[in-house]
N, C-alpha and C positions, 0 to 999 in steps of 0.2 A: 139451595137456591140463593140464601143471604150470602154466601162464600162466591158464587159463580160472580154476582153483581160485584162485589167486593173487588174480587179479581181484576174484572171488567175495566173497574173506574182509574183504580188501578194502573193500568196499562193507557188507559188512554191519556192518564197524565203524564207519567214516560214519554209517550210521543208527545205531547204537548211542551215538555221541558225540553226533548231533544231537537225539536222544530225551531224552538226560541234562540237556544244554541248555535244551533245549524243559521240564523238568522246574524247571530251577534258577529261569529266567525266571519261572513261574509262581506260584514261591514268593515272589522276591522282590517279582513281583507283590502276593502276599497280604501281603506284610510291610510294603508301601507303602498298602495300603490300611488295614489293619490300623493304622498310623502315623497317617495320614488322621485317621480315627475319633477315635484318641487326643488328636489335637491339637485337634481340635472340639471333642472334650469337656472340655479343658482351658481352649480359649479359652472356652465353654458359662461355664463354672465361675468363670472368671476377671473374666468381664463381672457376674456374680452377685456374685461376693464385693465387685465396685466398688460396684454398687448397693448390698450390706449395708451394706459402710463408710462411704457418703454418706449413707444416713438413720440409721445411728447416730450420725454426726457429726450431723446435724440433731438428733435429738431429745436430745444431747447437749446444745448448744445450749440446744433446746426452745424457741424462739419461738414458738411456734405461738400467739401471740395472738389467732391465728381458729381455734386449733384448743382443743379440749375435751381433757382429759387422756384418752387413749385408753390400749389397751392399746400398746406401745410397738415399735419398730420398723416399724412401717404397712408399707406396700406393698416398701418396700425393704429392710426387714430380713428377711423371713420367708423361710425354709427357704432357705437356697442350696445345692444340693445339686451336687456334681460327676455330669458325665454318668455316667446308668445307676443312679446313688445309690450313689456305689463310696466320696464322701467324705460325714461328715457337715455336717450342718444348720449355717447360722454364730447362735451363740446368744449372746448379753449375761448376763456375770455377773450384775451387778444392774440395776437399772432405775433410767433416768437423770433429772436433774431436772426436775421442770414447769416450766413457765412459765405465773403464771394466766391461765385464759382470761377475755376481755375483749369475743370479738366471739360471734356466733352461728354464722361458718362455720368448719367444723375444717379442720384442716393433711394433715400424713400422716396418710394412713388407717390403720385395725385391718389387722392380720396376718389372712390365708384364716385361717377355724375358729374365731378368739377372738373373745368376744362383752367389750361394757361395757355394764353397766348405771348408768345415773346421777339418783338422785333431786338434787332441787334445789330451792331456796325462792327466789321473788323478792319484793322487796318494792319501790313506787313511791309517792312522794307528791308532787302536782300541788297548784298554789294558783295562782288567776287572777283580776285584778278587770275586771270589765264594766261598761261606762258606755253608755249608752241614752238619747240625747236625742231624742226625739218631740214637735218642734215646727219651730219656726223663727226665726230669728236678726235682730232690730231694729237691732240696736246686737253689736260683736264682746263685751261685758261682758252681754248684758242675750238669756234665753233664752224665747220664750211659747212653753209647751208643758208636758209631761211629762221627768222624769228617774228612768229605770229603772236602781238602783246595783245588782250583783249580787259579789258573792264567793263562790268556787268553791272548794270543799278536795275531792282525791280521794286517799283512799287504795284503793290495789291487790295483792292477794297472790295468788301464783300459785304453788303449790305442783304439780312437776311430776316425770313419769319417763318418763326416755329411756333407750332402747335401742338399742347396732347392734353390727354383724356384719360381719364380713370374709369374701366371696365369693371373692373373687381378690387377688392380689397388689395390684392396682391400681383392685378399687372394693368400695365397702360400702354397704348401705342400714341406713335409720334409721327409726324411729319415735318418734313422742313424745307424751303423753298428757297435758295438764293440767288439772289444776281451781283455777276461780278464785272469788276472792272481793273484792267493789266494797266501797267504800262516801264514800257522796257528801254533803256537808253548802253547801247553798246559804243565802248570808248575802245577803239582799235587802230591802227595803222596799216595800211595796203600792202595785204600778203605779194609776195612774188614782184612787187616792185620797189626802186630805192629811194621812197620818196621817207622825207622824216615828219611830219605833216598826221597829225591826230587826226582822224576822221568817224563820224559820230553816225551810229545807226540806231532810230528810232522807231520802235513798233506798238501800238496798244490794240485795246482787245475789251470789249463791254459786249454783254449777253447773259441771260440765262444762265445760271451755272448746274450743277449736277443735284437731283432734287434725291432728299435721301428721305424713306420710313424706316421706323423703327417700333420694335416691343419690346420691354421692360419685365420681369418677373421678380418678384420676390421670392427668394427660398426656401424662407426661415423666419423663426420667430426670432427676435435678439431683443435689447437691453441694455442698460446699462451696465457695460463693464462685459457685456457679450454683443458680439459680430454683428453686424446684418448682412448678407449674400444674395447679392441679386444680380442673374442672368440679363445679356442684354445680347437680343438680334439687330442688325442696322443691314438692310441693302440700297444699293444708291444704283443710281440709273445712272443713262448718259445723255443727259438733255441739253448739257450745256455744251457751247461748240467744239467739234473736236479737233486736236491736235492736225488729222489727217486731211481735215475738209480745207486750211488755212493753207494760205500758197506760200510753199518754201522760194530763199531765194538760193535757187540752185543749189543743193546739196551736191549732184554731179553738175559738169560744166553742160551748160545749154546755149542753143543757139544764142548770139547775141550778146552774151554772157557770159564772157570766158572764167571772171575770180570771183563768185558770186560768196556771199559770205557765208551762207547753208543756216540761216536764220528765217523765222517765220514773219511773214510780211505782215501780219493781221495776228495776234496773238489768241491762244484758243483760252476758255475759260471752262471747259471740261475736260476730264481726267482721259475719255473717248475710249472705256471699258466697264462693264458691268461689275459690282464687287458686293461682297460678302461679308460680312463682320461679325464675329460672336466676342464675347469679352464677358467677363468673371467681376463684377464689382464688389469689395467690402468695406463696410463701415463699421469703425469701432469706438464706440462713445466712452468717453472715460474721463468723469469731471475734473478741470471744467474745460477740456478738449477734445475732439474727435480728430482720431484718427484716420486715412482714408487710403486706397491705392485702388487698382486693377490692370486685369493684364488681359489682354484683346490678339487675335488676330484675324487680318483683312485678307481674303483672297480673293484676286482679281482674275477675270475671267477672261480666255484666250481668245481672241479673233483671228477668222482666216480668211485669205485673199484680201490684204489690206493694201491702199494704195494710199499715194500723195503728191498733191499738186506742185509742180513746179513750174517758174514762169512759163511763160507762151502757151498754158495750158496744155503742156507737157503733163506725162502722168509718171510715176516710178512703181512701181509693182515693187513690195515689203514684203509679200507671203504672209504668212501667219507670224504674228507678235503675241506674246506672253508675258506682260510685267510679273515681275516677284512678288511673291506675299510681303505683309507688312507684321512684324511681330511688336507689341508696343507694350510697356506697363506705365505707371505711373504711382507716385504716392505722395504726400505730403498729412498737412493737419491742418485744422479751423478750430479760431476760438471765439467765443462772442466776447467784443471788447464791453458793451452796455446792451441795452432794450432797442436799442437802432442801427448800432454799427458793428462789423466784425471783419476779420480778416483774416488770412489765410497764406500760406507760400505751399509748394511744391515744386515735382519735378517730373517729368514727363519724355519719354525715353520711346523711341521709334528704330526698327531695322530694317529697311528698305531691300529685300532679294534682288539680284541679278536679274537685268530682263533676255529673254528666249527672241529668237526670232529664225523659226524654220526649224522646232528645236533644239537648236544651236544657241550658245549663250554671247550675245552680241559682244563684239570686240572692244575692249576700253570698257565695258559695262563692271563695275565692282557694287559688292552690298555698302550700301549707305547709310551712317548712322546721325540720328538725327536726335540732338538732345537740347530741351529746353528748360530753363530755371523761373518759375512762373511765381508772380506774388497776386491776390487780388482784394477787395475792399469791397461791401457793399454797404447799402444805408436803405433802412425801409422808410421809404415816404410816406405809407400808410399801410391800412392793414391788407389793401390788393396789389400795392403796386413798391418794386425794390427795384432799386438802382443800384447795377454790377459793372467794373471795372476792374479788368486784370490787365497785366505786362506781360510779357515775356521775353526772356533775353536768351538768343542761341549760343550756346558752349560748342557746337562744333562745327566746324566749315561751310559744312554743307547746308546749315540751318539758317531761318531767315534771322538778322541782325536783331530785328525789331518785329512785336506784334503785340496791338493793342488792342483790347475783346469791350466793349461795352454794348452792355445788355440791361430792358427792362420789362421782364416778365410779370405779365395784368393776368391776376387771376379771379377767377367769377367768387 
């Protein structure tokens, strides 16, 4: 009977040790897991704060010669918060220097929530001389025929305001709104008669110009001394007047109007086709300069049954018209000169396709290349508001002579 009880107590202490056991296991269970969690959240935290540190070093930098003076920090600076939000935000005492912008695609993006708003003035002036021989050649000295001499002066202002927003760490959409204004002075002499006698054709053109959105992606994480690659969509509308709606003077001869010069009476200020853009941008930080370029192409979208006014309300039937794609890159570098000012040069490179008309490739139409040698400046007035100023000077024929960019993007 003493043996039975013996047993008994025995055994129940057994389970009572293995209960305790079975208790501590559980815990240290929860304390491993518990540990788990922490260390997520810490590596969470830690991978966050690299990314801070790499685009503050960027926009430290501030190459961003394809980028617009944004609100600061873009995609990689905004909020790094430790898991659960147990640590705060990583924030920039003050805001770092520009670099001006030069290109039209921007770098790091806006921060989730912060908007920039950026009016801007541009100004361009084009001058081209045209030679027109309408005959035929006896002798290489000696021409029977017609000689049509034309000088072209354009100047162009575009007075403009953009807007965007930061969605997510990693993209923002844009908009932007311009109105322009032409004005065009043709220095020619009377085709088809023998007068010697300069005669001046003047035409301008204010409206609405062609309103474009856009969205912005980041790719990738970069760094310093590594890339950033960020996606860029842009479509543009045709809001601004178009080419077609503006009354030609006589391209074919019209009543009334026998040697009309085939020039638009009222100048348009829109492109008068839908387009499409995607473009590849990088940036590559590397002390104490950033690197930058990208390469884009534009496709313009085809219209059918197009027509155009010619005097006495005359109409000309076009058919369907199809401009050429645009194939473009760009590259240069930005360096912060001080804590205020920096600057920047590049170069910026355009291909112009052959336009279609009835798909047929319009006569005298060649691809056009179009290149410009861009330097720019900026200076931060404070910690929302920089003042941007670029030039550009065209290296090839077809480009405008002159184009001057100033911009001052208010960020909240």
């Amino acid at each position: 009977m003493m043996h039975g009880l013996a047993w008994g107590d025995e055994m129940q202490g057994a389970a009572s040790a293995r209960e305790a056991l079975q208790h501590r296991i559980a815990a240290q269970a929860e304390q491993i897991d518990a540990l788990k969690r922490a260390i997520a959240e810490q590596e969470a935290s830690l991978a966050q704060l690299r990314r801070a540190v790499a685009g503050a070093t960027l926009d430290g930098a501030r190459g961003r010669g394809a980028a617009e003076p944004q609100a600061q920090g873009g995609a990689a600076v905004a909020a790094a918060q430790a898991g659960g939000g147990a640590s705060q935000p990583v924030q920039q005492e003050t805001r770092p220097p520009e670099v001006a912008q030069i290109f039209e695609q921007p770098g790091v993006l806006t921060p989730p929530g912060k908007y920039v708003l950026e009016p801007s003035l541009q100004y361009s002036y084009s001058s081209a001389n045209r030679v027109a021989l309408i005959g035929y050649t006896v002798i290489p000295a000696l021409l029977i025929g017609l000689i049509d001499v034309r000088e072209v002066k354009r100047n162009t202002f575009t007075a403009a305001l953009a807007g965007r927003i930061g969605l997510t760490n990693r993209l923002e959409v844009e908009a932007r709104i311009p109105y322009v204004y032409r004005s065009d002075s043709t220095v020619s002499r009377e085709i088809a008669t023998g007068t010697a006698a300069d005669r001046t054709f003047d035409a301008s053109g204010r409206h609405l110009g062609d309103v474009e959105l856009a969205a912005r992606y980041q790719l990738n994480d970069g760094g310093n001394d590594k890339p950033y690659y960020i996606g860029t969509l842009r479509f543009k509308a045709r809001n601004g007047r178009d080419p077609f709606e503006v009354v030609t003077d006589c391209a074919q001869r019209c009543v009334g109007n026998a040697s009309g010069t085939g020039l638009p009476l009222q100048l348009p200020t829109g492109s008068g086709f839908y387009s499409l853009q995607g473009g590849l941008t990088w940036l590559f930080p590397t002390d104490p300069a950033v690197f930058f370029g990208s390469v884009t192409y534009l496709h313009n979208f085809k219209r059918n049954n197009v027509s155009r006014t010619v005097l006495n309300g005359e109409r000309e039937f076009l058919g369907s018209i199809e401009p050429g794609g645009i194939f473009g890159f760009n590259f240069g570098m930005g360096l912060a000169l001080n804590d205020k000012t920096s600057f920047s040069v590049g170069y910026d490179h355009n291909s112009v396709g052959r336009t279609k008309q009835g798909g047929q490739v319009v006569p005298g139409s060649v691809r056009t290349q179009l290149g410009t040698l861009l330097l720019g400046y900026s200076y931060r007035i404070n910690d929302k508001r920089t003042l941007s100023v670029s030039v550009g000077a065209g290296l090839t024929r077809d480009t405008p002579d002159l184009t001057l960019n100033v911009k001052m993007p208010i960020s909240n």
